[in-house]
BAFI-3210 file (N, C-alpha, C; in Angstrom, 3 decimals, decimal comma, padded with zeros to 6 digits):
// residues 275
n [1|2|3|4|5|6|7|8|9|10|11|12|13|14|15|16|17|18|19|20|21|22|23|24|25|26|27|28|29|30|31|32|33|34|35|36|37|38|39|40|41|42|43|44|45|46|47|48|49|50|51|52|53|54|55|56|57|58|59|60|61|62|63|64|65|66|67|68|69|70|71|72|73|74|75|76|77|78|79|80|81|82|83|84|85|86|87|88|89|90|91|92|93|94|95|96|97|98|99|100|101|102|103|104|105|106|107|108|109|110|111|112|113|114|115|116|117|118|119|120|121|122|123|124|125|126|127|128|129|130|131|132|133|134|135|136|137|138|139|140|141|142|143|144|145|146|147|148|149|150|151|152|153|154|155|156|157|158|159|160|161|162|163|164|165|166|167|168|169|170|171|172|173|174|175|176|177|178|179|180|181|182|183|184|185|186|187|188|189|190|191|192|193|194|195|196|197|198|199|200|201|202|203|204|205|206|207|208|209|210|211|212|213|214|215|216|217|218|219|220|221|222|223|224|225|226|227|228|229|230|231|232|233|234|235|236|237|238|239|240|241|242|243|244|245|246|247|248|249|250|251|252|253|254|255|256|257|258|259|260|261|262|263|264|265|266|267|268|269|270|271|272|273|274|275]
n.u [028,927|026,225|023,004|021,370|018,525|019,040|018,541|017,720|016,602|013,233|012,461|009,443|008,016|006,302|007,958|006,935|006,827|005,708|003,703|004,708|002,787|001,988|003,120|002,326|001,334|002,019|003,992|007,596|009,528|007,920|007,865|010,499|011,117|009,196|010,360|012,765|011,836|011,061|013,592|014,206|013,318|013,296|015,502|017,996|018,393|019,508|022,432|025,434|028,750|029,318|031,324|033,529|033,372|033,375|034,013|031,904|030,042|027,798|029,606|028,648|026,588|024,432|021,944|020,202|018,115|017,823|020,364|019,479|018,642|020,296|021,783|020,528|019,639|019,875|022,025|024,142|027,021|028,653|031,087|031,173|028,483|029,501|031,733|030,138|028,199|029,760|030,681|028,056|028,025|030,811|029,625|027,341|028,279|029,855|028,409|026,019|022,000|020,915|022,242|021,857|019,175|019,138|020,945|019,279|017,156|018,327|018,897|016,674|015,119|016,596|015,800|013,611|012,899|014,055|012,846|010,481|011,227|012,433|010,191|008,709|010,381|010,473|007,944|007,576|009,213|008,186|006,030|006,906|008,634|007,448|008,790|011,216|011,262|010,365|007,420|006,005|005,071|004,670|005,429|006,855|008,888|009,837|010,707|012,904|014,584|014,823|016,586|018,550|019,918|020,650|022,742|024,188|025,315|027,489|029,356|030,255|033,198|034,551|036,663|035,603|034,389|031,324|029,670|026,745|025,403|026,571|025,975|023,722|023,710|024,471|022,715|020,230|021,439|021,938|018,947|018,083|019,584|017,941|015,864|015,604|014,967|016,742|016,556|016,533|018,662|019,298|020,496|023,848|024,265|025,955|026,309|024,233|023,319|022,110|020,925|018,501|017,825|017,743|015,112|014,427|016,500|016,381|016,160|018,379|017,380|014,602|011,308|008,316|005,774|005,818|005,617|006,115|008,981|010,022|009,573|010,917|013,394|013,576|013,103|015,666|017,694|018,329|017,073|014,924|011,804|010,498|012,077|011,005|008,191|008,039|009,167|007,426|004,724|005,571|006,755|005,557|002,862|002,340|001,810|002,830|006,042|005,910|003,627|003,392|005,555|003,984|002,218|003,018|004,685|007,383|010,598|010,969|013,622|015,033|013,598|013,433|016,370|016,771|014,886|016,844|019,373|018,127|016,857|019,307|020,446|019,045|018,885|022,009|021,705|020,272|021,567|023,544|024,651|022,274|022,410]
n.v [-004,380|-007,095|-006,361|-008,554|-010,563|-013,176|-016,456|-017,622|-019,178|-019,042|-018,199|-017,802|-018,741|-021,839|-025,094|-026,432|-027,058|-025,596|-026,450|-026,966|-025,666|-027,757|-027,943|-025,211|-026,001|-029,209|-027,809|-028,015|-026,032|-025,231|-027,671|-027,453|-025,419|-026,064|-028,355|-027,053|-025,254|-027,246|-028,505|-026,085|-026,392|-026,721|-026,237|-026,828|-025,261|-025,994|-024,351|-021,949|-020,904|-017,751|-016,658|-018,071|-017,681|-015,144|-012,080|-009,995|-010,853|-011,535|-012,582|-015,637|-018,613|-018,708|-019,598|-020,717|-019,701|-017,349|-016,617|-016,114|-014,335|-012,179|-012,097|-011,555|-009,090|-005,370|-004,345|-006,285|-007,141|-007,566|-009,359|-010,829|-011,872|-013,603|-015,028|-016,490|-018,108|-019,842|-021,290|-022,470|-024,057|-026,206|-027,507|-028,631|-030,054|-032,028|-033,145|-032,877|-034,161|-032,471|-030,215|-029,747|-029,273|-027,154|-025,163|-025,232|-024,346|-021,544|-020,470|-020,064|-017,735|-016,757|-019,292|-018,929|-016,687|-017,469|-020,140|-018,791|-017,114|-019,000|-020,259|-018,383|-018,165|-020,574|-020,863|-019,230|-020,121|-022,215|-022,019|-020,513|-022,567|-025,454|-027,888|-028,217|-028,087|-029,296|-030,017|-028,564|-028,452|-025,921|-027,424|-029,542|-027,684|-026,910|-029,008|-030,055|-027,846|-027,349|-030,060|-029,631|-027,741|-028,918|-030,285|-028,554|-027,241|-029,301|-029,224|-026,520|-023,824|-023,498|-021,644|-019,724|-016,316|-014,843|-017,219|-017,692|-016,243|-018,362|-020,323|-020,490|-019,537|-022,072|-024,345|-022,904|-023,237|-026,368|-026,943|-026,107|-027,744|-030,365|-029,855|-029,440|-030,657|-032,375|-032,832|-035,519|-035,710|-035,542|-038,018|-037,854|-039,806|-041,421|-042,970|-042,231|-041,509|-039,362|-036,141|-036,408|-038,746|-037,550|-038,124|-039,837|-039,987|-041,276|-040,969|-041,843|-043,595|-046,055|-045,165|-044,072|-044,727|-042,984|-045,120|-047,446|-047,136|-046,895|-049,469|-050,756|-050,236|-051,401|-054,369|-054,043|-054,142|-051,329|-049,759|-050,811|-052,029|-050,751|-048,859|-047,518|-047,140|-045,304|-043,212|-042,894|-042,447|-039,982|-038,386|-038,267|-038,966|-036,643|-036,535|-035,026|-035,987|-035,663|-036,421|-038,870|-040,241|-039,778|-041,211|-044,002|-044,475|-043,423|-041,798|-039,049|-037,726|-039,926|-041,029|-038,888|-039,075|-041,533|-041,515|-039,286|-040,776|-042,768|-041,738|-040,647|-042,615|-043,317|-041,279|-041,612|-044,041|-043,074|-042,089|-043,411|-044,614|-045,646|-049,310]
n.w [052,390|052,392|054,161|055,575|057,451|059,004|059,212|062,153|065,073|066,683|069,869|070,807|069,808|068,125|067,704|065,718|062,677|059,972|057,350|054,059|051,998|048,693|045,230|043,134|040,611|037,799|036,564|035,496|036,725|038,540|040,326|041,125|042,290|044,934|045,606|046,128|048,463|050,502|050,873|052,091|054,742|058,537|061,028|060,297|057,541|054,116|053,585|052,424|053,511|054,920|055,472|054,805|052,153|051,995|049,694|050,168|051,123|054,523|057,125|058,292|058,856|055,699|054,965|051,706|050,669|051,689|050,499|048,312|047,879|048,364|046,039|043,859|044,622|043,918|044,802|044,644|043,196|040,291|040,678|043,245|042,681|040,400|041,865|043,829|042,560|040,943|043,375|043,562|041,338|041,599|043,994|043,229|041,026|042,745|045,037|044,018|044,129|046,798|046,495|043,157|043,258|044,478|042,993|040,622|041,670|042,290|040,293|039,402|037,798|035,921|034,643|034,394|032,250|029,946|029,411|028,304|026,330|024,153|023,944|022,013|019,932|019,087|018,901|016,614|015,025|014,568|012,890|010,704|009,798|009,842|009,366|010,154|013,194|016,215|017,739|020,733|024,083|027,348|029,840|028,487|027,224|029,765|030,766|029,170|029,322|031,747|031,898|030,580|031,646|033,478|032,660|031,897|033,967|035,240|032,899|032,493|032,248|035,328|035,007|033,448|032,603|034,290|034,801|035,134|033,182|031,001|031,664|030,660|028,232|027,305|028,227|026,534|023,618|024,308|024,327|022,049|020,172|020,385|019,671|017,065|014,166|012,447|008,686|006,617|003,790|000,154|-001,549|-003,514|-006,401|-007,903|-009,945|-011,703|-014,953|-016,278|-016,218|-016,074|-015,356|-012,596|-011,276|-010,454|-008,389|-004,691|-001,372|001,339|002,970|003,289|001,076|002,632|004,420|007,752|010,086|008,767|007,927|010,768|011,797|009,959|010,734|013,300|012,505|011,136|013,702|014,209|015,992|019,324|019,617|021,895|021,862|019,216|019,789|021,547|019,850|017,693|018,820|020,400|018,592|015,687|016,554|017,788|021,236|023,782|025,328|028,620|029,043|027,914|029,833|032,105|032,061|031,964|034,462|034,085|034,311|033,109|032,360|031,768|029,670|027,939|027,364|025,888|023,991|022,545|022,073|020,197|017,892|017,414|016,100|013,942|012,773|011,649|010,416|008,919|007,230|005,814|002,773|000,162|-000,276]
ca.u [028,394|025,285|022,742|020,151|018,196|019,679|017,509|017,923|015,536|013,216|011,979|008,490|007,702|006,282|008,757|006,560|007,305|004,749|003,961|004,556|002,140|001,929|003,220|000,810|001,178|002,880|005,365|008,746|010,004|007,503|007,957|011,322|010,528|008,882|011,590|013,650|010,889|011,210|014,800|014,958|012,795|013,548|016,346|019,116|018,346|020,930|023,405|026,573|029,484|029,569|032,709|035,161|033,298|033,810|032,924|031,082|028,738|027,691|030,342|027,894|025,992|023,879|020,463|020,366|016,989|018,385|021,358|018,943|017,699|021,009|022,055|019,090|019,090|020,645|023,392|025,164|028,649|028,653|032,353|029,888|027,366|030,430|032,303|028,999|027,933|031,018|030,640|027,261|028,653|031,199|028,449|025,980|028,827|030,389|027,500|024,790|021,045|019,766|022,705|021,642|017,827|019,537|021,202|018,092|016,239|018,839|018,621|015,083|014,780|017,116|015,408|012,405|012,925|015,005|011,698|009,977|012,330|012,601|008,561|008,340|011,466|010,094|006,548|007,715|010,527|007,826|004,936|007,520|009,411|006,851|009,264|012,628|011,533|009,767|006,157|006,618|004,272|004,855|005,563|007,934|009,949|010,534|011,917|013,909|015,475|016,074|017,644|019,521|020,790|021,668|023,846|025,285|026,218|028,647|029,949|030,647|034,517|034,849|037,385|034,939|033,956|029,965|029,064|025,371|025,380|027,626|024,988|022,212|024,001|024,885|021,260|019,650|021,936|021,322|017,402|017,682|019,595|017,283|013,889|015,558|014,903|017,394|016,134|017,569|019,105|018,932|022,323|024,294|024,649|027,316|025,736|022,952|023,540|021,922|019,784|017,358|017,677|017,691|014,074|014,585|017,061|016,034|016,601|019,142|016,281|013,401|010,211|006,915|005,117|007,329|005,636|006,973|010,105|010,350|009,127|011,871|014,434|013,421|013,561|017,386|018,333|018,982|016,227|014,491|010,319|010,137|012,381|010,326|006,876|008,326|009,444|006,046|003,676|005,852|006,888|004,594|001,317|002,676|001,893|003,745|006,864|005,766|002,601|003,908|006,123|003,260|001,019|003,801|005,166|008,450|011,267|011,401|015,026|015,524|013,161|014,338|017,761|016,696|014,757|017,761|019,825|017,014|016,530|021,078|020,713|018,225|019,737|023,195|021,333|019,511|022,611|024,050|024,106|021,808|023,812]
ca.v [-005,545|-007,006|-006,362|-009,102|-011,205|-014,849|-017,436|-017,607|-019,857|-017,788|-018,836|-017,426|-019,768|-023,059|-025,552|-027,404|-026,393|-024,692|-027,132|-026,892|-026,190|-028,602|-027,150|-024,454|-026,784|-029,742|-027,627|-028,767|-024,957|-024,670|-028,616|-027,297|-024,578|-026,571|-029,418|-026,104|-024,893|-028,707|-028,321|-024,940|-026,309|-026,898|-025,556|-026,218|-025,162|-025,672|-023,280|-021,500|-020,451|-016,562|-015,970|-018,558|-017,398|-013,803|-011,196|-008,960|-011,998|-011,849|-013,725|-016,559|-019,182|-018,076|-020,194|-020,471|-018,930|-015,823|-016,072|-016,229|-012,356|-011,587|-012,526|-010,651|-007,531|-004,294|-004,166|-007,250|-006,974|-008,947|-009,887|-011,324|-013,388|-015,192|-015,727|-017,567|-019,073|-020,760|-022,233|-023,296|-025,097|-026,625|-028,090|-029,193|-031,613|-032,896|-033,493|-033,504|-034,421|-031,490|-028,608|-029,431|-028,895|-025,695|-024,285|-025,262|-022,678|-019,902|-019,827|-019,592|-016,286|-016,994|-019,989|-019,018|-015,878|-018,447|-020,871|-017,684|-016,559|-020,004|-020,811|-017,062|-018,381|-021,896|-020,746|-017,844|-020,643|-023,266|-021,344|-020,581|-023,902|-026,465|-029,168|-028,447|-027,788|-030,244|-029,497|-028,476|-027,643|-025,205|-028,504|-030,390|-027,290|-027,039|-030,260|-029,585|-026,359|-027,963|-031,379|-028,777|-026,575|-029,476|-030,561|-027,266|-027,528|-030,210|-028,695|-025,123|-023,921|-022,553|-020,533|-018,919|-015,383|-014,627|-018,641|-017,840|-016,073|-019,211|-021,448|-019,828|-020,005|-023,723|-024,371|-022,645|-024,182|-027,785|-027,206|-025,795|-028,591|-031,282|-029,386|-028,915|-032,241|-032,631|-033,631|-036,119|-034,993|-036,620|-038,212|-037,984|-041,263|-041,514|-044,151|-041,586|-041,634|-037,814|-035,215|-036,571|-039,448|-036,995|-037,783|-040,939|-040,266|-041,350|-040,830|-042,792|-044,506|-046,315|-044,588|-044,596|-044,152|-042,970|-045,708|-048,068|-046,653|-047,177|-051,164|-051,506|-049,838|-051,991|-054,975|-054,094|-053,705|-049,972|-049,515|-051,345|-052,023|-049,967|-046,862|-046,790|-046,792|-044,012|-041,804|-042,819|-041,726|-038,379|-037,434|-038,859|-038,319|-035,264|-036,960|-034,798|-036,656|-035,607|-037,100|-040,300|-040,451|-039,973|-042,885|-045,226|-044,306|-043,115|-040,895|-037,885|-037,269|-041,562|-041,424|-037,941|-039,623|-042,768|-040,888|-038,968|-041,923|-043,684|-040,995|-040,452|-044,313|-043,156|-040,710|-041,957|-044,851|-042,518|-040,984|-044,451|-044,707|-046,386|-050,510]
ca.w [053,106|052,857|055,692|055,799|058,204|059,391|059,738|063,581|065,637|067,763|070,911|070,915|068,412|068,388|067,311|064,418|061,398|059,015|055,847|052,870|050,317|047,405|043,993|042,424|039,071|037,383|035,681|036,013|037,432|039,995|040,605|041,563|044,076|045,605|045,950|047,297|049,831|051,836|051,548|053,438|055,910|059,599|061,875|059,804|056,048|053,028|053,629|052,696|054,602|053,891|055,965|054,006|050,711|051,814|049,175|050,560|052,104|055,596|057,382|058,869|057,657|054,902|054,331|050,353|050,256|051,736|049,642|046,610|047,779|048,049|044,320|043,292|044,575|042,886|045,209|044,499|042,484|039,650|040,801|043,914|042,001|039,683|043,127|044,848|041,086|041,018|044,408|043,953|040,402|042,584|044,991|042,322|040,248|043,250|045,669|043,523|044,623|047,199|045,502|041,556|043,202|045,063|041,594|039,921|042,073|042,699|038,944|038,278|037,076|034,294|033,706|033,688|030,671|028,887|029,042|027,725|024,702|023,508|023,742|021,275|019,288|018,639|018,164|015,528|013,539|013,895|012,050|009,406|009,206|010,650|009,229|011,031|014,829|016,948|018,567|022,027|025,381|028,064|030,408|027,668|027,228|030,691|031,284|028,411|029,632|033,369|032,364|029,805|032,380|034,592|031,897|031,564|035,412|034,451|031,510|032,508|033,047|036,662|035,149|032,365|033,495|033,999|034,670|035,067|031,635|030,296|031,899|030,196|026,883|027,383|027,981|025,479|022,486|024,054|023,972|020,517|019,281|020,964|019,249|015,765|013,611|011,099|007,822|005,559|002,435|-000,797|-001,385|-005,159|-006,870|-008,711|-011,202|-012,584|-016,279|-016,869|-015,388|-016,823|-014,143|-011,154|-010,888|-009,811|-007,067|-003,821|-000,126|001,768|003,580|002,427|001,264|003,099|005,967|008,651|010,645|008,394|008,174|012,094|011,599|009,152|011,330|014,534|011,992|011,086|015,282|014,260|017,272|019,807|019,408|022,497|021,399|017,977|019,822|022,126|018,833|017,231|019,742|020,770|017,386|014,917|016,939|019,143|022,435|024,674|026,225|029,647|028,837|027,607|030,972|033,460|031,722|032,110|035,166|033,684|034,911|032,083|031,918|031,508|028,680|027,187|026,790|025,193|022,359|022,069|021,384|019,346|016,691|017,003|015,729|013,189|011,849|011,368|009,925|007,247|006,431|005,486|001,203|-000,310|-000,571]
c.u [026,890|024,418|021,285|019,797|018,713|018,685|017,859|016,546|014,924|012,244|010,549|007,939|007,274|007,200|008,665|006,628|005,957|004,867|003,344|003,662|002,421|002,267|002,045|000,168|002,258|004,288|006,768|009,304|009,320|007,365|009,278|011,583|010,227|009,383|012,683|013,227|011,071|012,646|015,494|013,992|013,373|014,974|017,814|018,849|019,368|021,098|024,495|027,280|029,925|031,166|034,139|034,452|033,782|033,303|032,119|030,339|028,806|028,646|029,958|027,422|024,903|023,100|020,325|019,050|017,046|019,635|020,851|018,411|018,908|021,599|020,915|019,005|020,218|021,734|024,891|025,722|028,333|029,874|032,022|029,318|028,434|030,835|030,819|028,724|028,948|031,107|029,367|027,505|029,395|030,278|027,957|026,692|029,647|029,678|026,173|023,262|020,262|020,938|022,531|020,323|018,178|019,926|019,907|017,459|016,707|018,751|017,341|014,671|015,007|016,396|013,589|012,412|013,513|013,870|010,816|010,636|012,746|011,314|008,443|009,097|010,412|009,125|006,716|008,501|009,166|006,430|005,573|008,153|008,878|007,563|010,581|012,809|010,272|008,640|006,534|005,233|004,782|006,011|006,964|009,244|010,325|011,391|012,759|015,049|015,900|017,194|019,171|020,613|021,618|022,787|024,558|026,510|027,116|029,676|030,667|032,048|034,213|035,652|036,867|034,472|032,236|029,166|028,027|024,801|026,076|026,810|023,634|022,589|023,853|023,357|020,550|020,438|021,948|019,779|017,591|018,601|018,919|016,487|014,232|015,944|015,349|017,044|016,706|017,883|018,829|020,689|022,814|024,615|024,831|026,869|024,567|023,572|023,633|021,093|018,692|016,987|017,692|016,887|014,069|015,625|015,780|016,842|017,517|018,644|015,096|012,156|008,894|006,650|006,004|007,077|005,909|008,481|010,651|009,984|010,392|013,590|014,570|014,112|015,408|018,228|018,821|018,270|015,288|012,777|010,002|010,638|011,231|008,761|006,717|008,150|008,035|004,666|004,287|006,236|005,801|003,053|001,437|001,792|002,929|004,713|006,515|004,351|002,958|004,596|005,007|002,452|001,716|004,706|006,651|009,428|011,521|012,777|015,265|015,038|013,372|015,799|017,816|016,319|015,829|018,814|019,268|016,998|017,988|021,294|020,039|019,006|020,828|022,670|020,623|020,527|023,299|023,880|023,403|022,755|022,751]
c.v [-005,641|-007,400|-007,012|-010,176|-012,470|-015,476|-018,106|-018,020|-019,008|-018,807|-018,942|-018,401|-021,165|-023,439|-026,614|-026,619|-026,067|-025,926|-026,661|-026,948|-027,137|-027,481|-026,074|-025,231|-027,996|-029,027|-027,678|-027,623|-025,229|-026,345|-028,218|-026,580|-025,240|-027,375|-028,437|-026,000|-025,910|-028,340|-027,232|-025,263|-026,823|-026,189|-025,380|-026,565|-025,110|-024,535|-023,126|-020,797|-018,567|-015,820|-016,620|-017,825|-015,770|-012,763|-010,225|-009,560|-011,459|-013,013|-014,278|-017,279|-018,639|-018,966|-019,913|-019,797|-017,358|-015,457|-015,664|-014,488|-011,623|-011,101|-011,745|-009,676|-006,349|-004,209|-004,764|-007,193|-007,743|-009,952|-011,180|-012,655|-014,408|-015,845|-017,058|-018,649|-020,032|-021,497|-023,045|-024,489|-026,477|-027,748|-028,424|-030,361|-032,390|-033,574|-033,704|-033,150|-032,759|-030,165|-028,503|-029,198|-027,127|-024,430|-023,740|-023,823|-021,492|-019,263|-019,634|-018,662|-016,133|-017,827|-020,144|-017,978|-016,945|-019,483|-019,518|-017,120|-017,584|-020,629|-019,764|-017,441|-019,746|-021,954|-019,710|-019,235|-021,706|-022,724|-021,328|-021,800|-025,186|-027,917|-029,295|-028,168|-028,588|-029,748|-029,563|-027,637|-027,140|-026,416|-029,080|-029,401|-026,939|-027,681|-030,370|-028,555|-027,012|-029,126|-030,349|-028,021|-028,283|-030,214|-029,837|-027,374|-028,008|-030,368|-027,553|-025,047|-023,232|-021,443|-019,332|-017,288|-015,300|-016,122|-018,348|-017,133|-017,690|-020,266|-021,343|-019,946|-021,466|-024,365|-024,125|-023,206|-025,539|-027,881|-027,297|-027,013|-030,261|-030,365|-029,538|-030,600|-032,104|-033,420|-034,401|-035,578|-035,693|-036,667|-037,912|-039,582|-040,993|-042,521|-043,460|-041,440|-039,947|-037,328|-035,605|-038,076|-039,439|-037,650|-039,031|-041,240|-040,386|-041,009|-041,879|-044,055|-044,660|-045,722|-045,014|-044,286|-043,655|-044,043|-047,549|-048,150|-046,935|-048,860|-051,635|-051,327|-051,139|-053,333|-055,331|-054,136|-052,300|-049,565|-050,021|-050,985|-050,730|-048,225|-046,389|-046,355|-045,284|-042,628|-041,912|-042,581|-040,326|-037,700|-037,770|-038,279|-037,397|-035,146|-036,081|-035,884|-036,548|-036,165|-038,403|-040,776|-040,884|-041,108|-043,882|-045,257|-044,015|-042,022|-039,824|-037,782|-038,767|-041,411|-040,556|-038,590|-040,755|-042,468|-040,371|-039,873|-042,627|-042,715|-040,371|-041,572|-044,122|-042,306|-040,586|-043,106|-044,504|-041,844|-041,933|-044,295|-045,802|-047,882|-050,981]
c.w [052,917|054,429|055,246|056,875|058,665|059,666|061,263|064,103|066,505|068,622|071,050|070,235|068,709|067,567|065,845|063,493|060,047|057,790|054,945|052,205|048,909|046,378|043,042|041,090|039,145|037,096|036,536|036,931|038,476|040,552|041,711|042,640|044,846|046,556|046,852|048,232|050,923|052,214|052,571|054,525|057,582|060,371|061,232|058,090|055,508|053,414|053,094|053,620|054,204|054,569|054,730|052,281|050,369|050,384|049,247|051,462|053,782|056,319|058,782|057,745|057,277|054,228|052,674|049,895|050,601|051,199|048,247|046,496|047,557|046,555|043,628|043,359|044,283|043,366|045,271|043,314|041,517|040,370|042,098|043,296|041,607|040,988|043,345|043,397|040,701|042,064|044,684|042,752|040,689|042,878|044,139|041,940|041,873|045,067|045,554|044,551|044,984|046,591|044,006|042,172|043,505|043,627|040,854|040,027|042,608|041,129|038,435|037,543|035,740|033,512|032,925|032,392|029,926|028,705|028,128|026,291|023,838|023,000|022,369|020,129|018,553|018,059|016,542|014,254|013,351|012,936|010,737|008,659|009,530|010,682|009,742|012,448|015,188|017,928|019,734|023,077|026,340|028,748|029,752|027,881|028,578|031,050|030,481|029,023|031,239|032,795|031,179|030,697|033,225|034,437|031,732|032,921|034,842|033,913|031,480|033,011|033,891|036,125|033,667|033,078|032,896|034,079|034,552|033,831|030,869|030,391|031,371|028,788|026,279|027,401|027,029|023,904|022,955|023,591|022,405|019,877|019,451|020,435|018,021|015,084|012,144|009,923|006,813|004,283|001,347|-000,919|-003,425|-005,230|-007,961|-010,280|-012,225|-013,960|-016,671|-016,025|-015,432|-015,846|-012,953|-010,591|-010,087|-008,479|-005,669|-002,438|000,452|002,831|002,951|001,991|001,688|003,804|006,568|009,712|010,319|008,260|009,695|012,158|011,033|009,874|012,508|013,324|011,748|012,509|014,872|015,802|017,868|019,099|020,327|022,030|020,195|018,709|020,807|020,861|018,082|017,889|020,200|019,696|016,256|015,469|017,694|020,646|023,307|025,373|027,498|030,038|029,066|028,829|031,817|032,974|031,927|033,490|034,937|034,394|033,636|031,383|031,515|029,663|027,154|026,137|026,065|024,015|021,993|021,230|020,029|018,367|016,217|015,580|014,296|012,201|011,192|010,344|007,685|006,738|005,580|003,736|001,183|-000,952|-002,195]
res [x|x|x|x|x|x|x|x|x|x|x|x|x|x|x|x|x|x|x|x|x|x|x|x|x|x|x|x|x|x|x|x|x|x|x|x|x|x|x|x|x|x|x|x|x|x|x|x|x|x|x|x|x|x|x|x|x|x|x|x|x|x|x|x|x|x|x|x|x|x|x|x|x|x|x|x|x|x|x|x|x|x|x|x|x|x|x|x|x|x|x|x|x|x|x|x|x|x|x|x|x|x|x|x|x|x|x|x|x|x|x|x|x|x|x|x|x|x|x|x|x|x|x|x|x|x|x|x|x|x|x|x|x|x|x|x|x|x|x|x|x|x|x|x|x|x|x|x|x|x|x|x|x|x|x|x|x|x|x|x|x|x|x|x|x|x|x|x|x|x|x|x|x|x|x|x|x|x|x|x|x|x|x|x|x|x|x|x|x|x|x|x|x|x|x|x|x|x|x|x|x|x|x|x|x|x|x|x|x|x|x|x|x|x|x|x|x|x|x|x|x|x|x|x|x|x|x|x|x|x|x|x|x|x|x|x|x|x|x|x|x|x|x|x|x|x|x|x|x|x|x|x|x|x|x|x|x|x|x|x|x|x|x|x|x|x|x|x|x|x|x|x|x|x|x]
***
């Protein structure tokens, strides 16, 4: 059993509630703490039920900021963590809002090494390969690695064993295939006479600028004016996306998903043969 404190009202006490410090930083993690810290505030903080979850839990309710010590400390089972990790999974896809902020931050730990081993990863492939992984700031890959995980939520089977390993996998192969910028190939054409007319193959999209290349795309409706000036100010001039958000008053994850789309459109487009 564990033996820890309850968040039990005490009398002695004045009844106003202590506020919250402001975030130490922008970054999207400690954006998120933060968003937890309000939510455990006042008399009745997010909770679980530790009697029906049973386990070993304290059977009462169990404030998620003192379930987060529990999950943490050496004594807890793994057999434990999956149980509760599975019920906060649960809670996140089918209530959403304040339990995907709650996941968010019972997982921080993970997510923060996993922001860490991917910054070392990215910086090491992009030194060597500067042309197949996408410039990235502390900030960017955060919001990467949350809206990643909170896709994993979603995604993960309940009946997988180790979810918070499974959710850490799932995460880290969406980032990495959202940073890694597939390059076009050169295509075979079938009409070349001899080798000797390789030289003249071309790409399956037009040559030139790439900010022509995005003019000529918009032109065809492959992609709006606005998506191209998005992908040409965050990829082209390496404008941070989280940049580009806060100047326009944008929501991150909205605008995340639209480049995503916008450079899907692109690239299906450059894959097209030459007509």
């Amino acid at each position: 059993m564990f033996h820890t404190s309850a968040h039990q009202p005490d009398d002695t006490t004045s009844t106003v509630s202590t506020p919250v410090a402001s975030p130490s930083s922008s970054l999207p993690l400690d954006v998120a703490g933060h968003a937890f810290a309000l939510l455990m505030r006042g008399p009745q903080p997010l909770s679980v039920d530790g009697a029906a979850l049973r386990e070993g839990l304290p059977a009462r309710p169990i404030p998620l900021d003192e379930l987060r010590a529990i999950l943490l400390h050496r004594s807890c089972s793994r057999t434990t963590r999956d149980h509760v990790w599975r019920h906060l999974i649960e809670q996140a896809r089918t209530v959403r809002g304040a339990w995907m902020v709650a996941a968010v931050a019972l997982a921080r730990p993970m997510l923060g090494r996993l922001v860490t081993a991917l910054a070392t990863k990215l910086h090491t492939d992009h030194s060597e390969h500067p042309d197949r992984l996408a410039r990235m700031d502390q900030e960017d890959l955060e919001a990467e690695v949350l809206v990643a995980f909170m896709e994993a939520l979603i995604r993960v089977k309940l009946t997988w064993s180790h979810p918070l390993l499974r959710l850490s996998r799932l995460t880290q192969l969406a980032v990495l295939r959202t940073l890694t910028v597939e390059q076009p190939r050169l295509l075979d054409d079938p009409t070349l006479l001899n080798r000797a007319e390789a030289s003249l193959q071309t790409l399956a999209y037009p040559a030139g600028h790439p900010d022509l290349l995005l003019a000529q795309a918009v032109a065809e409706e492959v992609i709006t004016s606005d998506e191209a000036e998005l992908i040409g100010f965050t990829r082209l001039e390496g404008i941070p996306l989280s940049a580009f958000c806060r100047r326009r008053g944008l929501l991150y994850c909205t605008v995340l998903k639209r480049r995503q789309r916008a450079e899907n459109a692109l690239y299906q487009a450059f894959l097209k043969p030459a007509q």
